[in-house]
FIKOLZA-1660 file (N, C-alpha, C; in steps of 0.1 Angstrom, whole numbers, plus 5000, padded with zeros to 4 digits):
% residues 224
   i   px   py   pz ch aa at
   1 4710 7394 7492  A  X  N
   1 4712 7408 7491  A  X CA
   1 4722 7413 7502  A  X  C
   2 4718 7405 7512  A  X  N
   2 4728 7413 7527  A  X CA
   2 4739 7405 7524  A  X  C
   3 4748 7396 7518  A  X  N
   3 4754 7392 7510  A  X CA
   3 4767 7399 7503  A  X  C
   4 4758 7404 7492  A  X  N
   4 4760 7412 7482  A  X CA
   4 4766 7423 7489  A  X  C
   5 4759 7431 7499  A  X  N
   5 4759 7442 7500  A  X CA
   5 4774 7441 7512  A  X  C
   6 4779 7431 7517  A  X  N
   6 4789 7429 7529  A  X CA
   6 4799 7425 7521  A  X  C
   7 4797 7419 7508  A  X  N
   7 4810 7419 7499  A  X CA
   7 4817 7426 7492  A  X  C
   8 4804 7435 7493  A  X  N
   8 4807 7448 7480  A  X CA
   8 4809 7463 7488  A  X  C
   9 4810 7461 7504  A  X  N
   9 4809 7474 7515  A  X CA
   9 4816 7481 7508  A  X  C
  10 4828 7483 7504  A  X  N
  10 4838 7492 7501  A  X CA
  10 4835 7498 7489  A  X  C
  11 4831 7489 7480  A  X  N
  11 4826 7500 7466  A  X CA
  11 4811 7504 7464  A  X  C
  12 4802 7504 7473  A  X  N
  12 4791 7507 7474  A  X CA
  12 4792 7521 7484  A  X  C
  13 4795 7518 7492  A  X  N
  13 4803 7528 7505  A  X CA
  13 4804 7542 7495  A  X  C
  14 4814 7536 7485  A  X  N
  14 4818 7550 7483  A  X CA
  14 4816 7556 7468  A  X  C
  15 4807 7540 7464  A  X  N
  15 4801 7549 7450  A  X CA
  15 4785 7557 7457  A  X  C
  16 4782 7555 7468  A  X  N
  16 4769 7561 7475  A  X CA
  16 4775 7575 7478  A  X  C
  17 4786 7578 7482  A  X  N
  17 4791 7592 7486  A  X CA
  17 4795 7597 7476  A  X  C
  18 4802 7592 7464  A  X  N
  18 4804 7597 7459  A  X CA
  18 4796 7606 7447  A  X  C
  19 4784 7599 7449  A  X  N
  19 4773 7606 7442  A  X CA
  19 4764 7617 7454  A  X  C
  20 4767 7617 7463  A  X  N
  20 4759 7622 7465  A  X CA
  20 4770 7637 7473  A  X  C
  21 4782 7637 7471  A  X  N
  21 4789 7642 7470  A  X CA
  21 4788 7659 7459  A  X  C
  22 4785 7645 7445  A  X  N
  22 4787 7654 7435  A  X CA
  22 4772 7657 7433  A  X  C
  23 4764 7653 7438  A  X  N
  23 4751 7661 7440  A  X CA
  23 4749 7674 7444  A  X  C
  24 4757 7675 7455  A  X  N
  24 4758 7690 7467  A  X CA
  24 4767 7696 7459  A  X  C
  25 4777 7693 7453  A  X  N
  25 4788 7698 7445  A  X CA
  25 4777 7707 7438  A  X  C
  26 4772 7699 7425  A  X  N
  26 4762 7707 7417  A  X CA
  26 4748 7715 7420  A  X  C
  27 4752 7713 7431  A  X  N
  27 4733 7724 7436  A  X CA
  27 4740 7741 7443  A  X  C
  28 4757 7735 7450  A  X  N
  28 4765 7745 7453  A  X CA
  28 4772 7755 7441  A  X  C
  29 4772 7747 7433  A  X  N
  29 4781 7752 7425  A  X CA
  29 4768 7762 7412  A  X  C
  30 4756 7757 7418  A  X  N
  30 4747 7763 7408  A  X CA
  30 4744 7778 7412  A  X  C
  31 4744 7774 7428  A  X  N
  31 4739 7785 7434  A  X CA
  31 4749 7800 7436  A  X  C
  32 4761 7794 7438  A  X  N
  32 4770 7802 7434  A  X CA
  32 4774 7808 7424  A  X  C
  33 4772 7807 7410  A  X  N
  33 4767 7806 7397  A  X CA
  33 4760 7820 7392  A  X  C
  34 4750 7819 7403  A  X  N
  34 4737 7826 7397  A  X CA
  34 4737 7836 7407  A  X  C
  35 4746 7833 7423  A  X  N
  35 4747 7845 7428  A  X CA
  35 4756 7858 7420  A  X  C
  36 4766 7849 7415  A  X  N
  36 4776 7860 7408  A  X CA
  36 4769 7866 7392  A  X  C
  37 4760 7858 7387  A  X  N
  37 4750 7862 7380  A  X CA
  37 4742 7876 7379  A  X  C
  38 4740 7872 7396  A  X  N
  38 4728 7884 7400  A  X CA
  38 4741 7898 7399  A  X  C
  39 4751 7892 7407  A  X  N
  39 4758 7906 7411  A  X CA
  39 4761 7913 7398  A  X  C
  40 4763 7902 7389  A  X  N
  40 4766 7916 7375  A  X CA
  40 4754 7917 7362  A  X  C
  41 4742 7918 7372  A  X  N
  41 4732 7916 7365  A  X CA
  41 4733 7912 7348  A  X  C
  42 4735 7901 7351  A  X  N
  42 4736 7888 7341  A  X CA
  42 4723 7878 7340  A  X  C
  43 4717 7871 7331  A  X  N
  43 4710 7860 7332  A  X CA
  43 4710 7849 7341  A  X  C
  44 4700 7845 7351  A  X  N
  44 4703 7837 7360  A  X CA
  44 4701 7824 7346  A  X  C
  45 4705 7810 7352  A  X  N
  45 4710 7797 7349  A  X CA
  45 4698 7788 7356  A  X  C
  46 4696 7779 7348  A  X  N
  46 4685 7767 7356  A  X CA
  46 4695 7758 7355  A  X  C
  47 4691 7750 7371  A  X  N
  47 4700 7736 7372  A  X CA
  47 4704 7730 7360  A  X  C
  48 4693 7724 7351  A  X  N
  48 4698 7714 7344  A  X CA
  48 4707 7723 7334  A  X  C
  49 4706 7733 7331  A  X  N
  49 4714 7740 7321  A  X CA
  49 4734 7741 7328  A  X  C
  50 4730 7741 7343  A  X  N
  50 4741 7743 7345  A  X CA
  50 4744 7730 7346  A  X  C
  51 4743 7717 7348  A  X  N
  51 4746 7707 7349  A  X CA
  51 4752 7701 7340  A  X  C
  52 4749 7710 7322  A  X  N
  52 4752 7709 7312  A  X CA
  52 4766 7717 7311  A  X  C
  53 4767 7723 7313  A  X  N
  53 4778 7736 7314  A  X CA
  53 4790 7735 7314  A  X  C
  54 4801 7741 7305  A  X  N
  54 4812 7741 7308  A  X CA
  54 4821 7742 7322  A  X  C
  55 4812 7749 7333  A  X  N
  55 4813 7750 7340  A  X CA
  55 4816 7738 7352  A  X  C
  56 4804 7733 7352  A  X  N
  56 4802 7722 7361  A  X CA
  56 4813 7712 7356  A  X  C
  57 4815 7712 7343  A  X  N
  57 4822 7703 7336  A  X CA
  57 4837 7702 7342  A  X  C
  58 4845 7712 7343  A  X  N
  58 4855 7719 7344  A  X CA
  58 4857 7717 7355  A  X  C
  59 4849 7716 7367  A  X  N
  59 4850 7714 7381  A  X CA
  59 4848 7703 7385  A  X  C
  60 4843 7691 7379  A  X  N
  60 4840 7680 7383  A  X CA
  60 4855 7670 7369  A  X  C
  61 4857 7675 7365  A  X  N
  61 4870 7669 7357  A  X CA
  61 4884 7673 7363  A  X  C
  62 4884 7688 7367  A  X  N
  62 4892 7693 7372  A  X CA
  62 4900 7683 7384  A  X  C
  63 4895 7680 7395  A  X  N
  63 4896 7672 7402  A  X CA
  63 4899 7655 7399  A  X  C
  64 4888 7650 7393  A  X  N
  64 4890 7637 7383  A  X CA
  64 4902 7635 7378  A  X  C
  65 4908 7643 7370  A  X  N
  65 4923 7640 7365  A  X CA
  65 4935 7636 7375  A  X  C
  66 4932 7647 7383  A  X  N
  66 4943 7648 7390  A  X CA
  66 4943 7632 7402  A  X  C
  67 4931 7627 7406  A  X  N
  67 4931 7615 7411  A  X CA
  67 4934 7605 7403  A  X  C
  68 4930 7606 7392  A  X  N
  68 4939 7592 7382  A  X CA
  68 4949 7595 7379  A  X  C
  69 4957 7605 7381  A  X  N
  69 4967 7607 7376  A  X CA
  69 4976 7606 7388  A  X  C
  70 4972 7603 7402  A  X  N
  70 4977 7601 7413  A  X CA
  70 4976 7586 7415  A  X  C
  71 4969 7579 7409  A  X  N
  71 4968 7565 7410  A  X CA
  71 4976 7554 7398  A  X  C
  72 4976 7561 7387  A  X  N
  72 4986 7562 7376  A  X CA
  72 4998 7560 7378  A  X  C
  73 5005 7573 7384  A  X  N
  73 5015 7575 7389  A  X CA
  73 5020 7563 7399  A  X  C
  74 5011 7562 7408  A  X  N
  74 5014 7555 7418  A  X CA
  74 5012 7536 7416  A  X  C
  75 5004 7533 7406  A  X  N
  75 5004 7520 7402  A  X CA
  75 5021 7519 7396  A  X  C
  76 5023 7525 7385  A  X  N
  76 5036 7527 7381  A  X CA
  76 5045 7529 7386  A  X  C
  77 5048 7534 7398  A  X  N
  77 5063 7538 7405  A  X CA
  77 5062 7525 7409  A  X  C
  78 5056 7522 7420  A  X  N
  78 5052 7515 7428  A  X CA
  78 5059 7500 7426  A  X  C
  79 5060 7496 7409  A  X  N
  79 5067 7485 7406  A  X CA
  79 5082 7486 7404  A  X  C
  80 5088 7503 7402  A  X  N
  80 5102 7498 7405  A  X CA
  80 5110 7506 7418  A  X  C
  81 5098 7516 7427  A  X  N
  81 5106 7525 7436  A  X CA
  81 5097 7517 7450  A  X  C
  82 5106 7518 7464  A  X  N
  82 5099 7508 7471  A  X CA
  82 5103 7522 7485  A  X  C
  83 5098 7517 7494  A  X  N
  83 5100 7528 7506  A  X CA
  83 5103 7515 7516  A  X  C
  84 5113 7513 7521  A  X  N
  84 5114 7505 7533  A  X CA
  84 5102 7509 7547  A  X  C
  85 5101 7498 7552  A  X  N
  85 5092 7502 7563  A  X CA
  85 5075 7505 7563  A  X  C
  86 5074 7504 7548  A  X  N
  86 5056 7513 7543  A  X CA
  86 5051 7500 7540  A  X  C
  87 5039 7498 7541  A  X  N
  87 5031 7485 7535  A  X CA
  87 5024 7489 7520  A  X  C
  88 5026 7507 7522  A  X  N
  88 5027 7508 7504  A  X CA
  88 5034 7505 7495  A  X  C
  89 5046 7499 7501  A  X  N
  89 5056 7492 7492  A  X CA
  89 5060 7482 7490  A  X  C
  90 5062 7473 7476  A  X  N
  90 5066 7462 7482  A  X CA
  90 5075 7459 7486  A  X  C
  91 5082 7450 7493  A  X  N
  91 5098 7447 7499  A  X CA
  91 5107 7448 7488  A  X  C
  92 5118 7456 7497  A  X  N
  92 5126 7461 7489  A  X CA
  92 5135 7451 7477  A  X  C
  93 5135 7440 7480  A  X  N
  93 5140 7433 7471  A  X CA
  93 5130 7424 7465  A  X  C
  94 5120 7435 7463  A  X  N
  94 5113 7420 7450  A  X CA
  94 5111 7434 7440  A  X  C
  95 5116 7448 7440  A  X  N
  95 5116 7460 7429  A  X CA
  95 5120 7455 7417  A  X  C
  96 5107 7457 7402  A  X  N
  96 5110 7454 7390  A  X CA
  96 5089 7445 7388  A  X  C
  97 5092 7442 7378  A  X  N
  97 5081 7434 7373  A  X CA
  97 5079 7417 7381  A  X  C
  98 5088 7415 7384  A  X  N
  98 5092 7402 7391  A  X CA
  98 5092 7391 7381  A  X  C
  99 5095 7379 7384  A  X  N
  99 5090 7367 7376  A  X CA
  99 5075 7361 7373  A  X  C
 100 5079 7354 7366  A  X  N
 100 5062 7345 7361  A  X CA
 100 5059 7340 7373  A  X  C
 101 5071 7335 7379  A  X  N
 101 5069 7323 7388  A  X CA
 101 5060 7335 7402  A  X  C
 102 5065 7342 7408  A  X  N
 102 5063 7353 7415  A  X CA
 102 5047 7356 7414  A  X  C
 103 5049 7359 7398  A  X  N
 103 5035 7366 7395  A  X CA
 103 5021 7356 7391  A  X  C
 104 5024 7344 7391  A  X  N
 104 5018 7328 7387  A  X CA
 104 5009 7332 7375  A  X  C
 105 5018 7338 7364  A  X  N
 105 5014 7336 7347  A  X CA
 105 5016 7329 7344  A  X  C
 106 5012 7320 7331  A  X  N
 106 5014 7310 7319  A  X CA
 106 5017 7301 7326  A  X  C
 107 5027 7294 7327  A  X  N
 107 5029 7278 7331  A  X CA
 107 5029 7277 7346  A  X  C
 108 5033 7289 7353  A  X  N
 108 5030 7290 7368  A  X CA
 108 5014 7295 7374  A  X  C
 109 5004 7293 7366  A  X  N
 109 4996 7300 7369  A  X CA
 109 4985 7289 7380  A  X  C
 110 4978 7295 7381  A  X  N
 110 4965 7283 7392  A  X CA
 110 4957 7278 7388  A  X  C
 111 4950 7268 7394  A  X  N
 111 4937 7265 7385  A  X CA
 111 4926 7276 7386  A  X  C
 112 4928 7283 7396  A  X  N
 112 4920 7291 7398  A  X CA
 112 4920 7309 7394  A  X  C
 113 4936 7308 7385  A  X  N
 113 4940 7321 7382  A  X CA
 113 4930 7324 7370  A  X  C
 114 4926 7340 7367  A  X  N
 114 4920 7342 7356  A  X CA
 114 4929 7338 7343  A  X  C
 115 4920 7334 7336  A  X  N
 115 4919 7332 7318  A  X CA
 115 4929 7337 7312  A  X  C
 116 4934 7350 7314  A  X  N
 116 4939 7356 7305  A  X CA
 116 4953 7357 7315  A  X  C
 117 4957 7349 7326  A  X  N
 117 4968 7353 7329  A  X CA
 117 4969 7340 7325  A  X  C
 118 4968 7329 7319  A  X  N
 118 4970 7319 7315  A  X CA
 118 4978 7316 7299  A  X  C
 119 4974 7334 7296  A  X  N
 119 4973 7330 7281  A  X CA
 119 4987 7333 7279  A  X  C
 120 4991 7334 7268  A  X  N
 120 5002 7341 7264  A  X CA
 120 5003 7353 7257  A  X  C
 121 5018 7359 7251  A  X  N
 121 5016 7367 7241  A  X CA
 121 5014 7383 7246  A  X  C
 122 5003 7390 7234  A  X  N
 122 4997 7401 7238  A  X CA
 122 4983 7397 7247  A  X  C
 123 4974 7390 7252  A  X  N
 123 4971 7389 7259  A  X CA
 123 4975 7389 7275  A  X  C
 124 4983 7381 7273  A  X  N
 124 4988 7383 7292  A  X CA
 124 4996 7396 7292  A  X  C
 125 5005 7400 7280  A  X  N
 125 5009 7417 7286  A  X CA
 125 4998 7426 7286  A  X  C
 126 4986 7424 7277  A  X  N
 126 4975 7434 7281  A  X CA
 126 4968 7433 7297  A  X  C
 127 4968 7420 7301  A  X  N
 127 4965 7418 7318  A  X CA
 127 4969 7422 7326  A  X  C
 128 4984 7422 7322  A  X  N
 128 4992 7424 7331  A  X CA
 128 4995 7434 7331  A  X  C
 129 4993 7446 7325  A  X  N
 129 4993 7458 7329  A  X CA
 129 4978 7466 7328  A  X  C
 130 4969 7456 7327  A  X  N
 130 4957 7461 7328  A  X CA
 130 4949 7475 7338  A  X  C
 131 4958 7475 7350  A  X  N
 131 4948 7484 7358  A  X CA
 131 4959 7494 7352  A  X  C
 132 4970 7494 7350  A  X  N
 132 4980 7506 7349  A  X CA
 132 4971 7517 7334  A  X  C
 133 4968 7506 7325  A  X  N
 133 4962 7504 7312  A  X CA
 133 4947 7515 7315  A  X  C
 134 4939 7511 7321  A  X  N
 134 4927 7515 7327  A  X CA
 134 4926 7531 7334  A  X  C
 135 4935 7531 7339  A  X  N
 135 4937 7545 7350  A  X CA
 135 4944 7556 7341  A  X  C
 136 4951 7549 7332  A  X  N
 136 4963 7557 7325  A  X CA
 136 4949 7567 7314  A  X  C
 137 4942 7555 7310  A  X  N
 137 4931 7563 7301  A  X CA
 137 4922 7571 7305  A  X  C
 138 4914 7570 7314  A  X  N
 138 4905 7574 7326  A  X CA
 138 4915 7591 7322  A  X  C
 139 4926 7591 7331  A  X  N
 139 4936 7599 7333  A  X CA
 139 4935 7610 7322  A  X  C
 140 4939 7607 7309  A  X  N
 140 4939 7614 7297  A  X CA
 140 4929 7620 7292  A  X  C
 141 4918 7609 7291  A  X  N
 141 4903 7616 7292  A  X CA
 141 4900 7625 7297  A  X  C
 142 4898 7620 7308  A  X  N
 142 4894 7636 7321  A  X CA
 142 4903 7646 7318  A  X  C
 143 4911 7642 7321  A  X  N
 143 4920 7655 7312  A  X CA
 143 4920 7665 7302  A  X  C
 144 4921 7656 7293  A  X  N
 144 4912 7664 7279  A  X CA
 144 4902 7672 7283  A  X  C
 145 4891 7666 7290  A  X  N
 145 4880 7667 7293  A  X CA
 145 4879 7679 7302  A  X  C
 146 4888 7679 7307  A  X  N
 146 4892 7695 7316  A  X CA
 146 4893 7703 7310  A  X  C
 147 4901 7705 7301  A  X  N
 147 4909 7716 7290  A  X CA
 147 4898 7719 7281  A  X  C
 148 4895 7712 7277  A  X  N
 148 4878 7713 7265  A  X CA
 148 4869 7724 7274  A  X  C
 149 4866 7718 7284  A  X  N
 149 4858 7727 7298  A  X CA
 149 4860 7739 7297  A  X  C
 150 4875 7737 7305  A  X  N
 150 4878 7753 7312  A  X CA
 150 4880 7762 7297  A  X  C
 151 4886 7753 7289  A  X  N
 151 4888 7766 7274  A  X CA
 151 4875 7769 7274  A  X  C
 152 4862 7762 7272  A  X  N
 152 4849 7771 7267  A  X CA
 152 4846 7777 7277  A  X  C
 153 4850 7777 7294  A  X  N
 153 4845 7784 7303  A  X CA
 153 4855 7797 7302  A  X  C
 154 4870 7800 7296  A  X  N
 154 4880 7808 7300  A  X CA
 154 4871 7818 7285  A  X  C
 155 4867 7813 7277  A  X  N
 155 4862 7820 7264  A  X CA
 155 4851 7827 7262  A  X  C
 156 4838 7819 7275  A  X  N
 156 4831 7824 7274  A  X CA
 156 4828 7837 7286  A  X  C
 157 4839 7836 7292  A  X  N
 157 4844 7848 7304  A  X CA
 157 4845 7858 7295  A  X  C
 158 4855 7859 7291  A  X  N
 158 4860 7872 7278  A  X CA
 158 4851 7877 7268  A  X  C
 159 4837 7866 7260  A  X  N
 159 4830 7870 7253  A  X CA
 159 4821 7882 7263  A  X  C
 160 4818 7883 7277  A  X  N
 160 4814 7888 7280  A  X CA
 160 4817 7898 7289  A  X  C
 161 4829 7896 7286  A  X  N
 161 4838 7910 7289  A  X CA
 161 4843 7915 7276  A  X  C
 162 4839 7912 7263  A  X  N
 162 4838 7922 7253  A  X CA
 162 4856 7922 7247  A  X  C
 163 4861 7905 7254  A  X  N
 163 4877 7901 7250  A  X CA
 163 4879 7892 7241  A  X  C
 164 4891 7892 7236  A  X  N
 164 4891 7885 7228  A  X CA
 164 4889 7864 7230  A  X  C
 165 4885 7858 7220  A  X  N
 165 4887 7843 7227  A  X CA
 165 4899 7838 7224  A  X  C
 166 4902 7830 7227  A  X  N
 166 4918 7818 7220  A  X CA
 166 4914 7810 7219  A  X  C
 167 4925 7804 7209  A  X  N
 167 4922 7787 7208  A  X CA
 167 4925 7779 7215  A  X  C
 168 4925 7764 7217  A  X  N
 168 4923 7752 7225  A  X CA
 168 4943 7751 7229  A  X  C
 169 4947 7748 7220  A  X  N
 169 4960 7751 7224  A  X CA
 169 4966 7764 7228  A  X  C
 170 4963 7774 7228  A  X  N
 170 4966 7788 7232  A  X CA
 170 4963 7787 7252  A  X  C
 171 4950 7783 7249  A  X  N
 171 4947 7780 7267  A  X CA
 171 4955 7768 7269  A  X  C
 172 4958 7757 7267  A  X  N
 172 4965 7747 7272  A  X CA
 172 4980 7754 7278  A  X  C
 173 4985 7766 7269  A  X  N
 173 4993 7770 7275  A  X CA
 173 4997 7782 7284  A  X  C
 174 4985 7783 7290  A  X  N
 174 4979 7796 7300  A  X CA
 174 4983 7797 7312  A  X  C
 175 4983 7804 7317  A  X  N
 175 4983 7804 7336  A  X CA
 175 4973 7800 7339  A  X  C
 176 4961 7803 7338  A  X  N
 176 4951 7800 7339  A  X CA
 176 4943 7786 7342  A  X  C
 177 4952 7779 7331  A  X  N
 177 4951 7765 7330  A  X CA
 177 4957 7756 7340  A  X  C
 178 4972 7763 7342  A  X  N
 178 4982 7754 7347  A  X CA
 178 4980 7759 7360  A  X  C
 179 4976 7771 7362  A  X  N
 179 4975 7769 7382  A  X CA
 179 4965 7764 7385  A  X  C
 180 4952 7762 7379  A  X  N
 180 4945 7752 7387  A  X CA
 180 4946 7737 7386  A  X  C
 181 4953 7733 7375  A  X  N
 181 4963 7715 7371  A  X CA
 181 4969 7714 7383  A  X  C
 182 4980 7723 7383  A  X  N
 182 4989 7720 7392  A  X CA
 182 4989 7728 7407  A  X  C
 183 4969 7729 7411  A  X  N
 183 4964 7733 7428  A  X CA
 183 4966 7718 7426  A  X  C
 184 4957 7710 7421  A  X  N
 184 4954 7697 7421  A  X CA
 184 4964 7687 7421  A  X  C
 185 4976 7689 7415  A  X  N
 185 4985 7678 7415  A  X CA
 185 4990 7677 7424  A  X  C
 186 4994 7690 7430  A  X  N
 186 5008 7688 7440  A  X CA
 186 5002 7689 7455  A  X  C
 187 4989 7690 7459  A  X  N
 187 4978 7679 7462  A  X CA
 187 4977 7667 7466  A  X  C
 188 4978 7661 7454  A  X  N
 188 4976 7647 7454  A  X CA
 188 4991 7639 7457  A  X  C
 189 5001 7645 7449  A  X  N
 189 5016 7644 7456  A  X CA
 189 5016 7637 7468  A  X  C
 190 5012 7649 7480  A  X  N
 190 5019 7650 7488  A  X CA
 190 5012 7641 7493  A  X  C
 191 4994 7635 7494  A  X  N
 191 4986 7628 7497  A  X CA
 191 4994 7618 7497  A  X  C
 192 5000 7609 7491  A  X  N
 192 5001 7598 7484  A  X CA
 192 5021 7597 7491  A  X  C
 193 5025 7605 7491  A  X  N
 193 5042 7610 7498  A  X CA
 193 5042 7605 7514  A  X  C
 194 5025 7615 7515  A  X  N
 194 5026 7611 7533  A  X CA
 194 5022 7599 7537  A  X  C
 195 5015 7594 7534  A  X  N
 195 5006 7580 7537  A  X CA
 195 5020 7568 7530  A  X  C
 196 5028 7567 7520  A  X  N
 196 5034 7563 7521  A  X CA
 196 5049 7565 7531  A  X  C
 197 5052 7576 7539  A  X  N
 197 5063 7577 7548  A  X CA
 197 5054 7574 7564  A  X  C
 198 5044 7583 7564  A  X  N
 198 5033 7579 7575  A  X CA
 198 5032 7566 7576  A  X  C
 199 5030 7560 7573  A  X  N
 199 5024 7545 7573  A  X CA
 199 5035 7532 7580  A  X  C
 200 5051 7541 7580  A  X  N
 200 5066 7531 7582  A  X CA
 200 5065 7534 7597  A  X  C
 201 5056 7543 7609  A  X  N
 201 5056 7546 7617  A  X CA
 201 5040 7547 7625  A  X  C
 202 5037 7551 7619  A  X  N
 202 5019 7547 7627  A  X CA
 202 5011 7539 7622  A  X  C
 203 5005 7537 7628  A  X  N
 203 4994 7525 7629  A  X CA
 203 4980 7527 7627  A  X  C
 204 4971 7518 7623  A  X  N
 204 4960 7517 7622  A  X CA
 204 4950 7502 7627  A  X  C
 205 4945 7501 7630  A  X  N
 205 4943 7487 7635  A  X CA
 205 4936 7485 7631  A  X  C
 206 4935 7471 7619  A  X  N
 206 4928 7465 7615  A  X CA
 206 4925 7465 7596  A  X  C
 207 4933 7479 7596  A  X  N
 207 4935 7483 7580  A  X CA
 207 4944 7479 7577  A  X  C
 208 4940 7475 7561  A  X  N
 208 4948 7468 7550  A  X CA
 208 4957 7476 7549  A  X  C
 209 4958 7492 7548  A  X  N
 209 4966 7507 7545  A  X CA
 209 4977 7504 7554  A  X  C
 210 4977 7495 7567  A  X  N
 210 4986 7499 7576  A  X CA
 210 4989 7484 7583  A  X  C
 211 5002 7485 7585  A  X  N
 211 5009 7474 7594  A  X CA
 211 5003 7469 7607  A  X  C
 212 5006 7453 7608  A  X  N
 212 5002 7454 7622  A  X CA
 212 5006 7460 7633  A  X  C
 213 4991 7466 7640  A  X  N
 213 5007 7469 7652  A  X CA
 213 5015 7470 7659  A  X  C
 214 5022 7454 7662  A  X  N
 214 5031 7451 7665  A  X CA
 214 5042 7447 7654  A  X  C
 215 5036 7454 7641  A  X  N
 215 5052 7453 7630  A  X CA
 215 5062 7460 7638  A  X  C
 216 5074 7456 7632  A  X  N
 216 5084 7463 7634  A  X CA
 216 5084 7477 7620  A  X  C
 217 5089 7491 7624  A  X  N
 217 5091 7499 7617  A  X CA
 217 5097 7498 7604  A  X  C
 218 5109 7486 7604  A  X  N
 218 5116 7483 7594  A  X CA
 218 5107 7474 7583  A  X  C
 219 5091 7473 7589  A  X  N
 219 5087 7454 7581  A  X CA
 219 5082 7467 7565  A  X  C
 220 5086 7459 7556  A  X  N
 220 5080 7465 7544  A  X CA
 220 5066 7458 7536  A  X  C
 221 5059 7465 7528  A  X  N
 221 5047 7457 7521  A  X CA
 221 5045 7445 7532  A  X  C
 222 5040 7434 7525  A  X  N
 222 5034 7421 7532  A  X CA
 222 5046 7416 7540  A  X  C
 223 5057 7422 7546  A  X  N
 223 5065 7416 7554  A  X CA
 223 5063 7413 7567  A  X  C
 224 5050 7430 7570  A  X  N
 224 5045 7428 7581  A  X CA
 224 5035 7418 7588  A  X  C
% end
């Protein structure tokens, strides 16, 4: 177990916060809920009902998207735009998909490379873009998954202000919609902008995110 638990620090780490994150999220987000409830003498909400809710939904996707879609993004540039100097990038002259030989697929591969980078065909192109593949869906989902939300949350606002509702594509193309998409995106942008210019100049000691300290400013990706 102590094992397990030293190999796996980093995704335990933060699948432990991250629930318990979204725990406080939902007890905050209940209570605030039922305050604004009280103030317009409205029906208060029980947790599990709000847990169910367009509401909760909407806020916990809302966010969700916009991180896969920051990792999306960034798995995908990533292979043909490079930043000299960042260890988020790879060196400037290996930009593009690279070779087999590079990437040790099919006849260059290890004995110890997985199965499917061995194979050929559609197989190894499904591998080999697997995480892009993975994130890219996650991404769309939650997404969806947002819009579904906020539309029955923007609908059921107006039912009780005595307005009219719209359809699913009518809110996709709302203000409504798109200022809180794009609080979130340009957000995550800049997150992902700074840590890769950040990173050609300061230091961290001991993280993967950051060069050694005595790289040179100029060393890029694993050059350092």
């Amino acid at each position: 177990m102590a094992r397990f638990v030293r190999d796996n620090g980093l995704s335990l780490f933060f699948g432990a916060i991250f629930l318990l994150a979204l725990l406080f999220q939902s007890i905050a987000g209940h209570a605030v809920h039922n305050e604004e409830a009280m103030a317009h003498h409205e029906p208060l909400m029980s947790y599990g009902r709000y847990l169910t809710s367009s509401e909760f939904g909407q806020a916990v996707l809302e966010n969700w998207q916009s991180e896969y879609l920051q990792f999306t993004l960034f798995i995908l540039l990533t292979v043909w735009l490079v930043q000299r100097g960042s260890p988020e990038s790879k060196p400037v002259n290996k930009a593009g998909t690279e070779s087999d030989r590079d990437q040790k697929v099919g006849p260059h591969a290890r004995e110890d490379s997985p199965r499917w980078a061995r194979a050929a065909g559609v197989r190894r192109w499904v591998y080999s873009n697997s995480l892009l593949l993975v994130m890219a869906t996650i991404w769309v989902l939650s997404w969806l998954g947002q819009s579904i939300t906020g539309w029955n949350t923007f609908n059921e606002a107006n039912q009780s202000h005595d307005e009219p509702t719209v359809s699913w594509l009518s809110y996709l193309g709302s203000a409504d919609f798109w200022e809180g998409t794009l609080q979130n995106w340009q957000s995550e942008f800049l997150a992902v902008g700074s840590l890769a210019i950040f990173a050609v100049y300061l230091r961290q000691r001991g993280s993967p995110e950051s060069k050694p300290v005595g790289a040179p400013h100029e060393a890029t990706g694993v050059e350092g």
